[in-house]
C-alpha positions as CSV (number, residue, x, y, z in Angstrom):
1,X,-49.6,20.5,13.5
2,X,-47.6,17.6,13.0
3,X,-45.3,16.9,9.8
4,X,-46.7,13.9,7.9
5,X,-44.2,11.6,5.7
6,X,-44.9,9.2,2.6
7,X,-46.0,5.3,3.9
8,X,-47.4,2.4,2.1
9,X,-50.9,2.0,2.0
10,X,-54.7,0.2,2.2
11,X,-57.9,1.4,1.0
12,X,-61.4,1.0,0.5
13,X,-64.1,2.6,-1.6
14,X,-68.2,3.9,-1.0
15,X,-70.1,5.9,-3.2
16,X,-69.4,9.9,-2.4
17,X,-72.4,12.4,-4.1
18,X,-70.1,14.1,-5.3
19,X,-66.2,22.0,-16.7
20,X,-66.1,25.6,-20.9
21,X,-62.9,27.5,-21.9
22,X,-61.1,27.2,-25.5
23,X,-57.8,28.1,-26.4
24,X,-56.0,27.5,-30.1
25,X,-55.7,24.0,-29.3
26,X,-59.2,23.2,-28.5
27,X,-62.1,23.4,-30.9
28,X,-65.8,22.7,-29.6
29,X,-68.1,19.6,-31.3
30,X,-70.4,17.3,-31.0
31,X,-70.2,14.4,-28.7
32,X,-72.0,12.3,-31.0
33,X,-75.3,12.7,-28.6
34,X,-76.7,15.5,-27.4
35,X,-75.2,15.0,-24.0
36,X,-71.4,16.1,-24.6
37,X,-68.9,18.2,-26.6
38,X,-65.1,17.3,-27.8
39,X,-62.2,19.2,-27.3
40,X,-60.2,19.0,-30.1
41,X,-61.0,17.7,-33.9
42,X,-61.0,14.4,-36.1
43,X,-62.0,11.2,-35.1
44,X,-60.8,8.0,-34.2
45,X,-59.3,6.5,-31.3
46,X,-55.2,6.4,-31.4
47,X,-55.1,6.8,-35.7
48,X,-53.3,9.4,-37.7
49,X,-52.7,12.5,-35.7
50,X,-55.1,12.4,-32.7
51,X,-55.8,10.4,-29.9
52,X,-59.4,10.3,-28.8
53,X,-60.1,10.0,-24.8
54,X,-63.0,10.8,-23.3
55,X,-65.0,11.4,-20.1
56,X,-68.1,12.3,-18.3
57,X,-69.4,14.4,-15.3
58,X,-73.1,15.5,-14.6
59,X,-73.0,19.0,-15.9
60,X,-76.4,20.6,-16.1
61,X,-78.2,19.1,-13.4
62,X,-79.5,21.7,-10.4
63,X,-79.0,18.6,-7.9
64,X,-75.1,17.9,-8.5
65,X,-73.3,20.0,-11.4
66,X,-69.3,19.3,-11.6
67,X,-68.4,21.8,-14.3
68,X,-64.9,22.5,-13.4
69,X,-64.3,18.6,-14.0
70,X,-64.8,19.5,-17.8
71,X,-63.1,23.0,-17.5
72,X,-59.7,21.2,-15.7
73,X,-59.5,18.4,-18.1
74,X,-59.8,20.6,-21.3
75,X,-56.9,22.9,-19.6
76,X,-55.0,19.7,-19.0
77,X,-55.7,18.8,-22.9
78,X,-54.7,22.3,-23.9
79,X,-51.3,22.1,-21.8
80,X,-50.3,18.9,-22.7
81,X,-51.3,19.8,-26.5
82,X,-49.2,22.8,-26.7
83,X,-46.2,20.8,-25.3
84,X,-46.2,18.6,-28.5
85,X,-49.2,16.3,-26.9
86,X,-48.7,12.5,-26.4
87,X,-45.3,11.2,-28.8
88,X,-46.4,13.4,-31.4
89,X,-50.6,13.4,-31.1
90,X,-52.6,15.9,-30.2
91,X,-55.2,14.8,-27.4
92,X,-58.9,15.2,-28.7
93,X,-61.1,15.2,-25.3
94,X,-65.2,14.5,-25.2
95,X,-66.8,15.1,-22.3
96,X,-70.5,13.5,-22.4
97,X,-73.3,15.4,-19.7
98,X,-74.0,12.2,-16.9
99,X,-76.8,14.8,-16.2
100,X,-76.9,12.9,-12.0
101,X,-79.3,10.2,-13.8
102,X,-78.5,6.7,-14.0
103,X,-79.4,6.1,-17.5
104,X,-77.4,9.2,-18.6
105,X,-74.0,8.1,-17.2
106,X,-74.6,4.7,-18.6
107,X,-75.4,5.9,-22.1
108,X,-72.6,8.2,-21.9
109,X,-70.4,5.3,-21.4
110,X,-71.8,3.9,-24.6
111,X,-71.5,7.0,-26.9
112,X,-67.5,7.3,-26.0
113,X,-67.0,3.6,-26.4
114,X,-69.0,3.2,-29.5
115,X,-66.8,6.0,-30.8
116,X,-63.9,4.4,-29.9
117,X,-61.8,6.2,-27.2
118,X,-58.6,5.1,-26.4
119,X,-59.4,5.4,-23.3
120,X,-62.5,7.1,-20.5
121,X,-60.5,9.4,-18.2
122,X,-61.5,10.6,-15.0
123,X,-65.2,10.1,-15.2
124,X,-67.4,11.2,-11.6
125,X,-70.3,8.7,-11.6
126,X,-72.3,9.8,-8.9
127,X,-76.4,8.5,-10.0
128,X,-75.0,4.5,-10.7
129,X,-73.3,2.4,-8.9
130,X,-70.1,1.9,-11.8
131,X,-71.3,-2.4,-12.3
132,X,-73.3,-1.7,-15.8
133,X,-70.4,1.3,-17.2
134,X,-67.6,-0.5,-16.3
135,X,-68.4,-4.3,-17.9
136,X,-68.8,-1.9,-20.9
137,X,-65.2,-0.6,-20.8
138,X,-64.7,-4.2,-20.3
139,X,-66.2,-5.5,-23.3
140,X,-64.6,-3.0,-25.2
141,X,-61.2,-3.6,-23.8
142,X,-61.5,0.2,-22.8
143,X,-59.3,1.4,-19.8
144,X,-61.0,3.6,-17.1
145,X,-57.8,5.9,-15.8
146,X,-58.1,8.2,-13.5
147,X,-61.8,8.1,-11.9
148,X,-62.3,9.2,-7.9
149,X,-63.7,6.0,-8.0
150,X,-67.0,7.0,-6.1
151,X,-68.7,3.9,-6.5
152,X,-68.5,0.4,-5.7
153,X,-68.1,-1.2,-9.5
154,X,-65.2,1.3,-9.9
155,X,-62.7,-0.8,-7.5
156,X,-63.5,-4.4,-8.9
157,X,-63.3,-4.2,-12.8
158,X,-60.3,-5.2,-14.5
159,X,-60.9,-2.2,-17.0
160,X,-60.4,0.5,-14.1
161,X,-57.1,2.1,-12.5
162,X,-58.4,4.2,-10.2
163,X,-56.8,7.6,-9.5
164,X,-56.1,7.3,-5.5
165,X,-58.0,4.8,-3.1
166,X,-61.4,7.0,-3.4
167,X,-63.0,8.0,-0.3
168,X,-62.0,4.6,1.3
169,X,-58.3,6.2,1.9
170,X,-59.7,9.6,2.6
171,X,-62.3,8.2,5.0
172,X,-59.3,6.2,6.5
173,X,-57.1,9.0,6.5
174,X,-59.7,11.3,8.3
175,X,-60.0,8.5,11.0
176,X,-56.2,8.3,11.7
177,X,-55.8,12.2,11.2
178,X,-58.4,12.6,14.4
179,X,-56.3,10.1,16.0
180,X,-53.0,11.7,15.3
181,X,-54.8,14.8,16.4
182,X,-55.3,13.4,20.2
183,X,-59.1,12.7,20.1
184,X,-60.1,9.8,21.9
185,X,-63.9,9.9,21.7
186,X,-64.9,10.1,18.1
187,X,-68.6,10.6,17.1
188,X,-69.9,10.7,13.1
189,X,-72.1,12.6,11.7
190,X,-74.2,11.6,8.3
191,X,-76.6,13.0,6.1
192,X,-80.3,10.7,5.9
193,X,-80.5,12.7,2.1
194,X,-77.1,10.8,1.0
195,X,-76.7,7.4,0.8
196,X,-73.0,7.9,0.2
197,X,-72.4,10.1,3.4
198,X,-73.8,7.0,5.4
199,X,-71.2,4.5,3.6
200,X,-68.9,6.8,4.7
201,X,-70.1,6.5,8.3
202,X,-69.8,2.7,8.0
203,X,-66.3,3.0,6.5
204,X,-65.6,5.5,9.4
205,X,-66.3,2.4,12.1
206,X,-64.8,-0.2,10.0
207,X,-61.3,1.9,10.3
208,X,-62.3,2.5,14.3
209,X,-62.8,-0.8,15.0
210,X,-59.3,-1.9,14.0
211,X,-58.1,0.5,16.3
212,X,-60.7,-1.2,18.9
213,X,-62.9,2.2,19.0
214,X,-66.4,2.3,19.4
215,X,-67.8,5.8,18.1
216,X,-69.5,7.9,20.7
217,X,-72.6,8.8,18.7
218,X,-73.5,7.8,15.3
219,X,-76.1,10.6,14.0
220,X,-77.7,10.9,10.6
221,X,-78.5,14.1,10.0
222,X,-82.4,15.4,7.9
223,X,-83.1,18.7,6.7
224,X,-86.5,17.7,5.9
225,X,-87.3,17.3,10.1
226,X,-84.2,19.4,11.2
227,X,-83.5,22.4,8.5
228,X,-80.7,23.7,10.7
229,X,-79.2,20.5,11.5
230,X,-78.9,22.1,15.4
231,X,-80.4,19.3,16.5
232,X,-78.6,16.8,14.9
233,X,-75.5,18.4,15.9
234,X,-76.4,18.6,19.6
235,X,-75.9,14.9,19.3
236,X,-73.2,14.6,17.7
237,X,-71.1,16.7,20.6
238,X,-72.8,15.3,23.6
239,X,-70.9,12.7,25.7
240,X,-67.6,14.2,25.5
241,X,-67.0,13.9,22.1
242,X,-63.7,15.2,21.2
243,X,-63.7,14.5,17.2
244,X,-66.1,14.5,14.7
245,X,-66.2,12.6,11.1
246,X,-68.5,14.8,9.3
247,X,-70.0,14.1,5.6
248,X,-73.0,14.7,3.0
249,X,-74.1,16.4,0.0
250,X,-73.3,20.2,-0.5
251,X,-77.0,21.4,1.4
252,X,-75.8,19.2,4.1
253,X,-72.7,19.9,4.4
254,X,-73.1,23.7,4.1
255,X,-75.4,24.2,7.0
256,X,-73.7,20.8,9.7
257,X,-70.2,22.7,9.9
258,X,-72.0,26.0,11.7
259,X,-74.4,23.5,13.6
260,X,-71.5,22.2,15.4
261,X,-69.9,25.6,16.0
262,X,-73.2,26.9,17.0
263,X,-73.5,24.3,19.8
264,X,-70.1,25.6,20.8
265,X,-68.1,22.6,20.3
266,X,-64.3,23.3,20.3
267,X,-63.0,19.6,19.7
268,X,-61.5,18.5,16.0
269,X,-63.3,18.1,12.9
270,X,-62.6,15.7,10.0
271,X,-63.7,16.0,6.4
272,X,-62.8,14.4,3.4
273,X,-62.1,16.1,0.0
274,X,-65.2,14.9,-2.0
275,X,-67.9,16.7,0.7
276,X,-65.9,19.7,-0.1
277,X,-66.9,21.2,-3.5
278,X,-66.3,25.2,-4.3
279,X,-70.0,26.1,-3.0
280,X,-69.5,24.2,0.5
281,X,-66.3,25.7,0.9
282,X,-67.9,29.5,0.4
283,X,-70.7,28.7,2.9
284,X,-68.8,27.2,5.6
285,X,-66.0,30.3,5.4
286,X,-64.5,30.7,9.0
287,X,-66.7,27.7,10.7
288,X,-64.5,25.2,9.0
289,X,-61.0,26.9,10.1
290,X,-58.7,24.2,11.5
291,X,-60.8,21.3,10.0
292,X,-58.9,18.2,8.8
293,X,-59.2,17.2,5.2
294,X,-58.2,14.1,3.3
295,X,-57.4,14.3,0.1
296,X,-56.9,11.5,-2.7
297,X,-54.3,14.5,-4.4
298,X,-52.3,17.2,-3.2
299,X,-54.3,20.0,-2.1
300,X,-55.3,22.9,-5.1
301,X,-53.6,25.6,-4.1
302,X,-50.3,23.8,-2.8
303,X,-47.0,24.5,-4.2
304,X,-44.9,22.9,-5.7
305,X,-47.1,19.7,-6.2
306,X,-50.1,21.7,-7.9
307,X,-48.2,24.3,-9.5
308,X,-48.5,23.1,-13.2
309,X,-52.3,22.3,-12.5
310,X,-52.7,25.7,-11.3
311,X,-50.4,27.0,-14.5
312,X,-53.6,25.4,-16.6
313,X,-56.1,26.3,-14.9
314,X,-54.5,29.7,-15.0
315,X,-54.2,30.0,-18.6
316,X,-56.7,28.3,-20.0
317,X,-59.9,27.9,-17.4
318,X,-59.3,31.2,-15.4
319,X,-62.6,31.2,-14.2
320,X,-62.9,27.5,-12.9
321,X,-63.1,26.8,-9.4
322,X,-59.7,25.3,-8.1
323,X,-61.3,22.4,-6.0
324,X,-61.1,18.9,-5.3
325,X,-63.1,18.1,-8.1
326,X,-60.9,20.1,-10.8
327,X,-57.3,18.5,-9.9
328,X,-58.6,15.3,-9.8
329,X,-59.5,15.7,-13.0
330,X,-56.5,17.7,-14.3
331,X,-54.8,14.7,-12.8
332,X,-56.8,12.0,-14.6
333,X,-55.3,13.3,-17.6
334,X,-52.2,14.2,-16.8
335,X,-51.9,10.5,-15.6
336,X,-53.6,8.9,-19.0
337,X,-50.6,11.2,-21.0
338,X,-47.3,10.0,-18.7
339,X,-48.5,6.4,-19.1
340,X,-49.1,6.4,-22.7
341,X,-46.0,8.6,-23.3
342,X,-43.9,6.1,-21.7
343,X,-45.6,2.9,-23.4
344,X,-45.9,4.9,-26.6
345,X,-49.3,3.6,-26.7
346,X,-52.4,5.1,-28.5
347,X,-55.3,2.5,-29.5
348,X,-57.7,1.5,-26.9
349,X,-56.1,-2.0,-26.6
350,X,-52.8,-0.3,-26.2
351,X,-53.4,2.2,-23.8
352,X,-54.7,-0.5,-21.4
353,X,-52.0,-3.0,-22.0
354,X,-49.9,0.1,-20.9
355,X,-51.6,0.0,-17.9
356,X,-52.0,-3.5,-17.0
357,X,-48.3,-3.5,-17.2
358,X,-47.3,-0.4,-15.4
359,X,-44.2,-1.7,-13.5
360,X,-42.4,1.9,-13.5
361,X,-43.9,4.1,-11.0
362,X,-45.4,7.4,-13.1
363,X,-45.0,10.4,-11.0
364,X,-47.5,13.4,-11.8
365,X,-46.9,15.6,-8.8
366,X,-50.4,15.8,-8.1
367,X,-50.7,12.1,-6.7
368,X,-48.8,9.5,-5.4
369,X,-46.1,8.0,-7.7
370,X,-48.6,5.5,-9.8
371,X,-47.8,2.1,-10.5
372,X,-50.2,-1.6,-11.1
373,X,-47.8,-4.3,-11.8
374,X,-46.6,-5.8,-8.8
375,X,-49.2,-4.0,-6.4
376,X,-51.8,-5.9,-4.4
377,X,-54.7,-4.3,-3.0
378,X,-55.1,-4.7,1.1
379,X,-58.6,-4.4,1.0
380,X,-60.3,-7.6,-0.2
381,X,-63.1,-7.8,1.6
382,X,-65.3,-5.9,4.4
383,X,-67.9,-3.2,3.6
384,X,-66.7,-2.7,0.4
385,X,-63.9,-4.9,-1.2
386,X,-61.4,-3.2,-3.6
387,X,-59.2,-5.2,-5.4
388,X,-58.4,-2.8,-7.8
389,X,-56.2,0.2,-6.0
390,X,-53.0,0.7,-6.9
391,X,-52.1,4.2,-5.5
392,X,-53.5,3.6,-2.1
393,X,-51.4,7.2,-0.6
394,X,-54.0,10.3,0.8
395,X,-52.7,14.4,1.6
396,X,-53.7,15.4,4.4
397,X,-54.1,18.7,5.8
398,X,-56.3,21.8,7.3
399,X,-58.7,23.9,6.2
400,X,-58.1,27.6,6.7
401,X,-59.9,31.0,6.0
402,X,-61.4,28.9,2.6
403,X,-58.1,27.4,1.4
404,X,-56.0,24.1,1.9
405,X,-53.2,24.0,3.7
406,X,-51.0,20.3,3.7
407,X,-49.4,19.4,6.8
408,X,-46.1,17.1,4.8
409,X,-46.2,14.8,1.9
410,X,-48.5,11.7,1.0
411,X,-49.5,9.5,3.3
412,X,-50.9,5.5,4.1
413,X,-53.9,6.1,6.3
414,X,-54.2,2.2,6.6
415,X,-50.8,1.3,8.0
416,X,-50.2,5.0,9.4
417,X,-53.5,4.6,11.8
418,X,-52.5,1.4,13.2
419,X,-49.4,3.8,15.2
420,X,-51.9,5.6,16.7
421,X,-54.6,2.6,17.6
């Protein structure tokens, strides 16, 4: 495998379908709905001793349940709490239940800006499409740090600063990685039951086309007509197809991997890290060795990027899944904490002037250095334009025997694919 090195980068963004432990710094309460719980105590947003952020993840419903994203942020709360918190304050963290429903992740929204977070870190909207939550955070001059930045409204509002270039980059970065990789004729593979997995596939062609690449076969998988996805996967491997971009939703995803292998196809496979939660990982066990992975962090078992991520999880969420899902959102904090450190900012209208003029590139480990001032996004317009990414750098890598190995440092998908076009 080849050793990747740190570029510049371009990004795009889709919609990807894509958290309790306690410690002496954290104490449980009420979100102020019934849809969340706090980490930490007081109130208030940057006042007296506390600063108030906030977040929220769909965390009960049997559809899409992220509850290492609360488990990872409340270790990254407890870490950073125990180190003296932010100049002096001790983080208090509220995580409101998006339940996967539209309604729910807007109201959530609502209930943390009401009670007046400095900021929203690291939410997953997966239901909505980010428009309505975001001119919230807008109205309330409420920064948005950290998110995935899953769907469309998360890349155009001045209030968010995304965490990476969402599953634009890693959708970029899987395209260039199957290039880099020698394959030549490139099919993709969907899923009809996920709207996002078929933005992916369109993001897919946008990044073939500027390397003048057609796809071989475009296929949208169906459980409903094709429970194995066999058949589905017969098509994806026939006409000499020698790389595959594969996404969709965890039942999808679970059952496409062994279709493929079943139809004895030995060519490459690309993934990105959002179609990769714990359970997906567990079923596709040794059918998904040597698959390529983009990631919008460094992978969660690496060392020596993740190794204070996995220190917290360690000692305060020992029993949360180390995925995707939880670094990013380890990361989202982590990232809210150097930036207000450095500003010494705490209000709401603080923490985002911090942000808005972010000239000194933060450096988490766990992403690429971060920086907004200055930066301009490359990715204006086509499916999806998005203006707002400032950390435009994926890790990419291969999955093996259920963990993540990297192959180098952070890379730009967008100018690194035009080497191989």
């Amino acid at each position: 495998m080849k050793t990747r090195t740190s570029g510049a980068v371009r990004r795009r963004r889709t919609p990807a379908a894509l958290a309790v432990m306690t410690s002496a710094a954290l104490v449980l309460a009420a979100c102020g709905s019934d849809d969340g719980d706090s980490s930490g105590s007081g109130s208030g947003s940057g006042s007296g001793s506390e600063i108030s952020i906030g977040s929220t993840v769909s965390l009960t419903s049997p559809a899409a349940s992220f509850p290492e994203v609360k488990q990872a942020q409340e270790a990254a709360v407890a870490g950073i709490n125990a180190a003296g918190g932010v100049n002096g304050k001790q983080l208090k963290l509220t995580v409101c239940d998006g339940k996967f429903e539209v309604n729910a992740e807007l109201g959530c929204f609502r209930t943390l800006l009401r009670d007046k977070v400095s900021a929203i870190v690291g939410p997953v909207l997966i239901a909505g499409t980010g428009v309505s939550e975001y001119k919230a955070a807008e109205q309330a001059k409420t920064a948005v740090i950290g998110s995935p930045a899953y769907q469309p409204g998360e890349l155009v509002s001045s209030a968010s600063f995304p965490l990476g270039p969402s599953v634009v980059g890693t959708t970029y970065g899987a395209v260039y990685d199957l290039l880099d990789h020698g394959a030549k004729k490139i099919s993709l593979f969907g899923d009809a039951n996920n709207p996002a997995a078929n933005s992916i596939v369109q993001l897919a062609k946008q990044a073939l086309a500027e390397v003048n690449i057609t796809p071989v076969n475009v296929v949208v998988g169906d459980t409903s007509t094709d429970p194995t996805l066999n058949t589905a996967a017969a098509k994806a491997v026939s006409g000499g197809t020698d790389g595959i971009v594969i996404t969709g939703a965890p039942p999808s995803m679970a059952k496409s991997v062994p279709a493929l292998k079943a139809q004895g196809y030995k060519g490459l496979i690309a993934t990105i890290d959002g179609a990769l939660p714990g359970p997906v990982v567990g079923a596709i066990a040794s059918s998904a060795n040597g698959m390529l992975v983009a990631s919008q962090t460094s992978f969660p078992e690496q060392s020596p990027a993740s190794d204070k991520f996995l220190a917290d999880m360690k000692k305060y969420a020992p029993d949360a899944p180390l995925s995707f899902f939880s670094i990013q959102a380890w990361s989202s904090v982590q990232l809210f904490a150097a930036v207000a450190t450095q500003a010494k900012a705490s209000s709401n209208e603080e923490v985002l002037a911090a942000f808005e003029n972010l000239s000194d590139p933060v450096d988490i480990g766990t992403i690429a250095p971060y920086k907004v001032k200055g930066v301009t996004s490359p990715i204006t317009g086509g499916f999806e334009p998005a203006p707002r990414m400032f950390n435009q750098k994926v890790q990419l890598g291969t999955m093996q025997n259920g963990k993540f190995v990297a192959s180098g440092g952070f890379v730009d998908p967008f100018t690194s694919l035009k080497t191989v076009g």
